[in-house]
C-alpha positions, 0 to 999 in steps of 0.5 A: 841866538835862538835857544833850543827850546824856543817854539818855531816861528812862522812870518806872517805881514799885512800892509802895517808890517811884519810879525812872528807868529807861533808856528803851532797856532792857527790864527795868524798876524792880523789876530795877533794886533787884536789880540794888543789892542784889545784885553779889556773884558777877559772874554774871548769870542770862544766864550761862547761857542755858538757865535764860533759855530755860526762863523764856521756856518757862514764861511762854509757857505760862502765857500760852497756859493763861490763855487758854485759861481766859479770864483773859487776853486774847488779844491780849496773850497774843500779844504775850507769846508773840511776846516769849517767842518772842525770847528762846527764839530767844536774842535779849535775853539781856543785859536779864537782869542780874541776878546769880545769888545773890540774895535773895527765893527766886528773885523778881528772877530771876523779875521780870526776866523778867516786865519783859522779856517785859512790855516787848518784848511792848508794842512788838510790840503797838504800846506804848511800854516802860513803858505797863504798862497794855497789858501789865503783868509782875505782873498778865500776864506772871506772870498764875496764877503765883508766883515759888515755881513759876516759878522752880523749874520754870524751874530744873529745865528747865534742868537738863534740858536741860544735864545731857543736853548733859553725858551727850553730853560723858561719853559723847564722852569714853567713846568716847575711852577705847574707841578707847585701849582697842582700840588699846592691846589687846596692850600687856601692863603690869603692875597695881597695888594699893595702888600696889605690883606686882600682876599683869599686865594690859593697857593695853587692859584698864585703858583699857576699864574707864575707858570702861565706868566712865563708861559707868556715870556716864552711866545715873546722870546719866540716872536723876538727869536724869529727876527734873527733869521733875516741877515744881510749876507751878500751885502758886502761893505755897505749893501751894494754887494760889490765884489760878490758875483751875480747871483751870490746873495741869493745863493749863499743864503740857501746854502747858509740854510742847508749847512746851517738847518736854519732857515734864513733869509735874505733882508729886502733891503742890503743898505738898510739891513747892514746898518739896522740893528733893530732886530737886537733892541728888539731881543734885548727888550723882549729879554729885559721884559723876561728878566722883569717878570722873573725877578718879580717872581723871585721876590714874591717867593722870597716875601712868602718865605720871610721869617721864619717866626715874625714874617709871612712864612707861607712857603718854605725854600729848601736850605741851601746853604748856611746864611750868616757868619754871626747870626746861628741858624739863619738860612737865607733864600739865596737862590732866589737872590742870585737870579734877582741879580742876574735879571739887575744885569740883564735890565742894565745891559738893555740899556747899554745895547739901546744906547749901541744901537743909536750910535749907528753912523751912516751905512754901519753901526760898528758898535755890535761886539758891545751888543753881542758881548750883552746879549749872549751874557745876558741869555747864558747867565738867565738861563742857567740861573732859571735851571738852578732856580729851578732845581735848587729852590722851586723843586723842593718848596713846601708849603705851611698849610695851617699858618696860610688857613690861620691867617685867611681866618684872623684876616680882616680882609674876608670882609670884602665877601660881605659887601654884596650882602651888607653894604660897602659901609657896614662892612667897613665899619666891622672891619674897623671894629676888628682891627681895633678890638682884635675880634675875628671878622666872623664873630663881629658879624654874627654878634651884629646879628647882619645876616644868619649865623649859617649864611655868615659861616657859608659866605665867609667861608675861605673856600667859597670866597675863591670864586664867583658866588654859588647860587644858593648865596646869590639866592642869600644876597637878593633876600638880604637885600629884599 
């Protein structure tokens, strides 16, 4: 006996049986068996929005191709475009449950949509959920269509649209690093190699060349972004297009254009295109090569803030948080480390999606959840993780002028700028001497007597050593070697 505050049933079935279903819920059974037979991550595709808009794109396109086309009648094509209309406006985004890693190619992400629209589409016609004569998730909702093109074309939109938010987060954190660049122009520090003294620069210099890095991530990520626009939409199961009508490919690629105001195409090649998962070993490299490049920045900046008393100590990070439960007074740059990991992450999962995209059998490759589950975390966490780099650290890094001078002038390595005038052997044997006797590479060379005590000071000078020679000392480097 029911009891009075049971919820309300509805009976949906499939060709495996019958199942209750939540009368108020607008997904129905075939959601419901995935939502038993996959519980393994603890992310549902709601997890990421844009994925849910991108479904709503395509089925409201389908929608208006079919149409157009004569296979579907007008007055669901209505309701379902209303339905579509909700969910690209973001509204039901919790009746999509079903987590991200699943079996079947991408088939319940695929089903829960069709059950959702299907339903929502029904009370806007007038319907009860679950009245599937009206407005059916196989036979109209998902009308010309096959899991094998929805779900990828779904997936790629989405990775339109998300790797363009991340190129805005790289360039908000591009512009970041110019600003530091800019402020930081007439700190004079000393490089290094191989985390040995090399030759001066300045802390503008090393801060630009993280922008212009970044600069250069952005036109990569842009270039991987655009192989994302041709989808196999009108392939149906395995890109022969069967049960699609003549002329639906073409179709509903230009209304995919106009619902979306993304301009795809059509793939040459439906076959191949429905297998081919190319287009995301190539995001995903594109994606590791920035998260390389990132995680190497965050390094230095942690390496230049190392101290504060017995490291290098040229910048100071902002303090963020207390850094130990024993150690009073410690501050560790722990923004920096977060995006480290972050960018760990994103190196392992290319692996994961290189190795999903190999296991691709014959007309499909049914291991592309894996590979949106790794792509979409991936592009969500790297990029919130650059805007509080951002915003926490790079913002507010200051720079310790005078401890960057002191160490240029007690550095052995200036002596390289001597080479022109004195010789690879001569200098080496000065720096030598420095090393050994403690004495500054300055006072050994004018105590030698090598060169005047003017040129000396004018050629070792740390602001002259920033650039090609002037021509009052490459007029000084010809007379010495007269």
């Amino acid at each position: 006996m029911e009891t009075q505050n049971a919820p309300k049933m509805r009976l949906e079935h499939d060709f495996l049986g019958e199942m209750e279903i939540p009368a108020n819920i607008y997904y129905g059974i075939q959601t419901m068996r995935a939502l038993e037979n996959f519980y393994v991550s603890g992310q549902p595709i709601s997890t990421f929005p844009e994925f849910i808009r991108a479904l709503a794109w395509i089925k409201k396109a389908a929608a208006k191709a079919n149409t157009k086309l004569g296979v579907l009648p007008e007055n669901i094509e209505k309701g379902i475009c209303a339905a579509c209309d909700d969910i690209i406006e973001g509204k039901l985004l919790d009746q999509f449950p079903v987590d991200v890693i699943q079996g079947g190619a991408g088939t319940s992400t695929n089903m829960n949509a069709n059950e959702v629209i299907a339903n929502r589409a029904l009370e806007i016609m007038g319907h009860q959920k679950g009245e599937y004569q009206y407005c059916h998730p196989n036979n109209h909702v998902n009308c010309s269509q096959s899991t094998n093109d929805a779900y990828p074309s779904a997936l790629r939109l989405a990775l339109y649209v998300k790797l363009g938010r991340l190129i805005g987060d790289i360039d908000y954190l591009r512009q970041g690093f110019a600003a530091k660049g800019d402020e930081f122009a007439h700190v004079v520090k000393m490089g290094r190699t191989q985390l040995q003294d090399a030759v001066p620069m300045t802390l503008g210099m090393e801060f630009h060349a993280y922008a212009n890095t970044l600069g250069e991530e952005i036109t990569r990520l842009e270039e991987a972004r655009k192989l994302a626009l041709e989808i196999n939409m009108g392939a149906t199961a395995i890109g022969t297009g069967i049960c699609s009508p003549k002329g639906y490919i073409d179709l509903v690629i230009k209304e995919l254009w106009a619902v979306s105001g993304i301009p795809v195409k059509s793939s040459p090649n439906l076959v191949e295109a429905t297998w081919d998962t190319g287009c995301y070993v190539q995001i995903s490299g594109a994606l590791k090569r920035s998260a390389t490049k990132i995680s190497k920045i965050c390094n230095d900046l942690r390496l230049l803030s190392s101290g504060p008393r017995t490291g290098l100590n040229e910048i100071n990070l902002p303090k963020m948080q207390p850094g130990s439960s024993i150690m009073p007074g410690k501050v560790n740059p722990v923004m920096p480390e977060m995006v480290n990991q972050i960018c760990f992450d994103i190196m392992g999962k290319d692996v994961t999606i290189a190795i999903a995209s190999e296991a691709g059998q014959l007309e499909l490759n049914v291991m592309e959840p894996i590979m949106a589950l790794c792509m979409f975390n991936g592009i969500n966490r790297l990029g919130k993780g650059i805007r509080a780099l951002q915003d926490r650290c790079v913002n507010g890094i200051t720079a310790n002028t005078e401890r960057c001078r002191q160490m240029v002038e007690h550095s052995i390595g200036i002596v390289t700028a001597l080479l022109p005038y004195i010789g690879y052997e001569k200098a080496a044997a000065i720096a030598k001497e420095a090393l050994a006797t403690g004495k500054s590479v300055v006072q050994l060379a004018i105590d030698q007597n090598l060169l005047a005590t003017g040129e000396i000071e004018k050629i070792l000078s740390p602001e002259n050593m920033l650039q090609p020679r002037s021509q009052e000392l490459e007029e000084a480097r010809e007379e010495a070697n007269a």
